[in-house]
C-alpha positions, -999 to +999 in steps of 0.1 A: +244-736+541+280-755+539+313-749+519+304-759+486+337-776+472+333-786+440+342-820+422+372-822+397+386-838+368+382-815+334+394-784+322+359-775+310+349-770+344+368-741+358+372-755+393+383-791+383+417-789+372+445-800+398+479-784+392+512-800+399+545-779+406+585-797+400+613-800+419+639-764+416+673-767+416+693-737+433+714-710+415+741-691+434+771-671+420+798-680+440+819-655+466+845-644+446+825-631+418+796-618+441+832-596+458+842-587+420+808-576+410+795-553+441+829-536+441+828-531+404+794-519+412+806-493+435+832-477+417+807-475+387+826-497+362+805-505+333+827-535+326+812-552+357+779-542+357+756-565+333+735-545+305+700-547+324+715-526+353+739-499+327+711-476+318+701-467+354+729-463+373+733-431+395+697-421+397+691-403+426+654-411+437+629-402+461+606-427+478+583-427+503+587-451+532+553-455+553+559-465+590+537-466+622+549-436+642+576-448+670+576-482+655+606-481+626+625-511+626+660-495+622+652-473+652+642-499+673+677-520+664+695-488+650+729-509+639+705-539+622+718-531+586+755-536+599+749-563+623+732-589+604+741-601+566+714-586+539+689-615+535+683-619+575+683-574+578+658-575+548+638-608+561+638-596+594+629-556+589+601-568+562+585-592+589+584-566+613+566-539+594+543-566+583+534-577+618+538-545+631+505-533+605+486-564+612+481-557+650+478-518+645+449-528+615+431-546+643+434-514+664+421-521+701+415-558+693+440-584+701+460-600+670+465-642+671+499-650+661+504-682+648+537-698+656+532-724+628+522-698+604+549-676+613+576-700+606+565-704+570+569-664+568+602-664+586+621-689+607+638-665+634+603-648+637+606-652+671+634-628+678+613-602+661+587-611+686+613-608+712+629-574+701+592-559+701+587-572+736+619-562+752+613-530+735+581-526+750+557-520+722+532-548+720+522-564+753+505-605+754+475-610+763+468-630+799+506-631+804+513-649+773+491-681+782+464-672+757+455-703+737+441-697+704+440-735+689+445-769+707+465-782+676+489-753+683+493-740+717+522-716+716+497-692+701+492-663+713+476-628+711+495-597+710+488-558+709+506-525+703+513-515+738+507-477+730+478-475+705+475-441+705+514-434+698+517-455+668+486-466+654+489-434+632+510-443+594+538-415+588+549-411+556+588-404+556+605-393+524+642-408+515+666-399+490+678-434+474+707-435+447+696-469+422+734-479+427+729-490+457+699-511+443+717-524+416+748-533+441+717-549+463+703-570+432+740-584+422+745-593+456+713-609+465+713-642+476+685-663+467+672-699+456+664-691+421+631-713+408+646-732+377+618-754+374+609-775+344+576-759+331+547-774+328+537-787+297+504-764+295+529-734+302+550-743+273+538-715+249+540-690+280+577-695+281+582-695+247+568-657+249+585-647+276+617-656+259+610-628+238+600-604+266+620-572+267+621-537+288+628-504+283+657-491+304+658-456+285+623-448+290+623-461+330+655-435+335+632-410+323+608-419+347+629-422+377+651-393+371+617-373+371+608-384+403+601-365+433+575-366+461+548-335+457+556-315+493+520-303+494+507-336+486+531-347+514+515-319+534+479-329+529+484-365+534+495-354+568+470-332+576+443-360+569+426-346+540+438-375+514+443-412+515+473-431+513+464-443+484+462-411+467+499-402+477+513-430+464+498-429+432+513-397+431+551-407+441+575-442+445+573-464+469+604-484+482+587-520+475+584-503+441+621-494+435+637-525+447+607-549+429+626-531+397+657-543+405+649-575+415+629-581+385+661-566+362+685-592+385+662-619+372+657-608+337+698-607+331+701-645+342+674-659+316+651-676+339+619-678+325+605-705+339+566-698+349+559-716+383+529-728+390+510-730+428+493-761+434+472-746+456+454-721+438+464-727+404+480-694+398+510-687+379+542-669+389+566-653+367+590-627+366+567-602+349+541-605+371+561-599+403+575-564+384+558-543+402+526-531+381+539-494+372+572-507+356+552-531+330+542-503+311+581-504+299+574-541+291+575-549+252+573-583+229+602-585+203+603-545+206+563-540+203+554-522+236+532-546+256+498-532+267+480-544+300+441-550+303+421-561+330+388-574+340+371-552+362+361-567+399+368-604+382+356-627+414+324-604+418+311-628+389+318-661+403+302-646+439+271-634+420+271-667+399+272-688+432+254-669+459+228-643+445+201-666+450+174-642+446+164-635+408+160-591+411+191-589+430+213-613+410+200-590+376+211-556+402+242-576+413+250-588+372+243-556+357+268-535+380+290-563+374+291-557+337+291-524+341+326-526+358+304-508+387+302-538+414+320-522+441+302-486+432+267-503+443+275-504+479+293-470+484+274-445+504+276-416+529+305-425+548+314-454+525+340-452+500+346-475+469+379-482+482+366-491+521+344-512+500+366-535+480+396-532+507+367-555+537+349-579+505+377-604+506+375-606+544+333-602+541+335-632+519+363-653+526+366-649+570+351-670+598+317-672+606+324-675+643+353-678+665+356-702+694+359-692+729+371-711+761+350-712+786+340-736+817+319-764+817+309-789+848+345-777+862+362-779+831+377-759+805+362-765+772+362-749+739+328-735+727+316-721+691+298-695+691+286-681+655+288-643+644+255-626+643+245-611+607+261-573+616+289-582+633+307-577+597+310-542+588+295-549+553+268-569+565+244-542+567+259-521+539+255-548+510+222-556+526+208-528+519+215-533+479+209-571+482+200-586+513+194-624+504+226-622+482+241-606+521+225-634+541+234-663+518+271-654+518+273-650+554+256-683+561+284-702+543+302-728+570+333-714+567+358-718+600+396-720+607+424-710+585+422-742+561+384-736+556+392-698+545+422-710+526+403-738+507+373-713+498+396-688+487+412-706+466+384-720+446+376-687+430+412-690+423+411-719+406+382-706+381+399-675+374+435-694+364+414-723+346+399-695+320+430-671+321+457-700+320+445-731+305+419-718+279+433-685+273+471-701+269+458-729+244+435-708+226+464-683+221+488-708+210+462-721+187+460-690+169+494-676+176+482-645+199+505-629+221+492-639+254+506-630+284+485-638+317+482-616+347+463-635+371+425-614+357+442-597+334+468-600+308+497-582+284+495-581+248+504-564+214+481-538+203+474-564+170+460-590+194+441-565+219+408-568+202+408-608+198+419-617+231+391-593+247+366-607+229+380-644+236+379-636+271+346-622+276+331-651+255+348-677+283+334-656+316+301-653+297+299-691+293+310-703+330+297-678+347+266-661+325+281-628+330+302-601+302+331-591+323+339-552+315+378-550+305+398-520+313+428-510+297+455-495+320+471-461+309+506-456+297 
């Protein structure tokens, strides 16, 4: 069975519509000001700070920072913060705890960097590279002659060069004062996305125009803050997830997301962005980190969030379950808001579950592998048996023709994954963005899209559910459950 890419052209079909982005032009305060603002920011003069920032000032906070043991990036360059100027410390110390998780996820296997790829993250990756080599903790493979792609030979595969040392994730807890944030977010340097918006984002930006967020209540919040020391103590002693800590305390991503968002909120730039690629919007409240929107409101009505429960699990079912008893099983835990649940066993949590689906779906189907043919060096598929995916066996147990079916897709090389990806995507943004948005405007809902799920006044709530579950019904024969977060 092949990619199935569909054809295009109407917005009634949820995979046909082709979406266009426009030119940005750049913001940038100038020096002098940027001087006059973080000093005025220091000494705590409300004169200089703006009113988004006023309410939280002097907040001292405690976060946890998760790190692979012996592999923090201000201990491998301890004098990075003072060396470099903030944009290149924070690109530079992000990218390294990025890569530095990617290879220690793959644990004994070997990680394919990508030079091309790695440019588009960060330009200067390769003097993270370098620092990580010269400080001996990931080693290449063959020397540094591996090739992983003949359209791009400087790839090559690296590994932590003491697995056992650092594979295991540390939780360290620091004590942060928001001032420094706030001094962070006025002095941040950035190409701001002023773009024209789209015409079929139109009514979007007219309601984010009326977006606002409550400072007094997020004090409350952050002032309250501090990390549980026996929930500390039991993430380290193995007997709870990561997940379950955090949920309990702040991370840093968290904090400075706030901040940035707040930075972004003071200069009016509402401006939804759209990707071309997938179809997805962008906007300021959707990259506020999800625990702050609860302090989101809409011309002082506090903004509830809904959501639909495992969203692409209908478009998978719709495409692939193939068989007519499994595809009701598959449908009905769908609705449910149970699709993940079905799979979970002894030794299988939900959350093992739904972290490997994306990767069950969505990766290769085989890998290639030099080898040598008549005295030459040649490159040779080989496809992945059925089992060599972790899931394989567990969903076919449930649904094995729905198992088989997926894993028989053609699906090879990064812009194969990349294209499939993206066409469930596409469906999702062309019932959440284009029929939701003019249905809204229509009948002048509040309507504020969140890739699957959305914000809204507690007025609208009932309407746009039922609106919603209507659309997924129609394309894709299936109710959608819709959860409401909690306050």
């Amino acid at each position: 069975m092949h990619t199935q890419f569909f054809p295009s052209s109407s917005i009634d079909d949820p995979f046909n519509k082709v979406h266009g982005l426009q030119t940005s032009s750049i913001f940038d305060a100038n020096s002098e000001e940027k001087k006059t603002i973080r000093s005025g920011a220091a000494r705590g003069d409300d004169e200089q700070l703006t009113e988004f920032f006023r309410g939280l000032q002097n907040i001292s906070v405690e976060v946890a920072v998760i790190s692979l043991r012996g592999a923090d990036f201000d201990d491998v360059l301890p004098d990075a913060e003072n060396q470099l100027d903030i944009r290149k410390y924070g690109a530079m110390k992000s990218y390294f705890a990025d890569l530095m998780d990617r290879i220690a996820s793959n644990v004994i296997d070997w990680t394919i960097i990508s030079s091309a790829l790695e440019k588009k993250i960060y330009d200067k990756y390769a003097k993270v590279m370098e620092l990580m080599l010269r400080e001996d903790l990931i080693t290449v493979k063959n020397g540094g002659s591996y090739r992983f792609a003949m359209l791009n030979p400087y790839c090559r595969s690296y590994r932590l060069r003491s697995e056992v040392d650092r594979l295991f994730k540390m939780v360290t807890v620091s004590k942060i004062n928001t001032t420094d944030l706030i001094i962070k977010a006025l002095n941040k340097r950035e190409k701001h996305k002023n773009q024209e918006t789209l015409d079929e984002l139109k009514y979007l930006e007219e309601l984010m125009l009326k977006i606002g967020f409550d400072q007094a209540a997020c004090a409350v919040e952050l002032s309250s803050i501090t990390v549980d020391q026996q929930l500390l103590a039991a993430y380290n002693a193995n007997k709870i997830q990561i997940e379950d800590l955090l949920d309990k305390t702040l991370s840093k991503s968290e904090l400075s997301g706030l901040f940035s968002f707040l930075r972004s909120q003071s200069e009016r730039n509402v401006s939804p962005c759209r990707s071309a690629k997938n179809g997805r919007i962008s906007t300021r409240y959707i990259n506020l980190p999800s625990r702050w929107r609860k302090h989101l409101s809409f011309e002082g009505i506090k903004l509830d969030e809904y959501d639909i429960s495992s969203c692409h699990a209908a478009i998978w079912i719709s495409q692939f379950a193939v068989d007519a008893s499994e595809r009701q099983i598959l449908k009905n835990a769908f609705e449910d808001g149970s699709f993940y649940d079905l799979f979970v066993g002894d030794g299988v949590s939900r959350s093992y579950v739904k972290k490997q689906f994306l990767s069950w779906v969505n990766g290769d189907r085989g890998h290639a592998k030099e080898t040598v043919v008549n005295g030459k060096k040649v490159r040779v598929f080989k496809p992945k048996k059925f089992g060599s995916h972790p899931l394989d066996k567990i969903i076919a147990q449930v649904a094995p023709n729905f198992a088989r079916t997926v894993r028989a897709i053609d699906i090879n090389g990064k812009y194969a994954r990349s294209k499939f990806a993206c066409l469930h995507q596409e469906w999702e943004a062309a019932i959440m963005v284009d029929m939701m948005l003019q249905w809204a405007e229509k009948n002048k809902l509040v309507y504020l899209p969140v890739h699957d799920g959305w914000l809204t006044i507690p007025e609208h709530a009932a309407q746009i559910t039922e609106k919603v579950k209507a659309l997924w019904l129609e394309h894709c024969g299936m109710t959608p459950k819709v959860v409401k977060y909690s306050s």
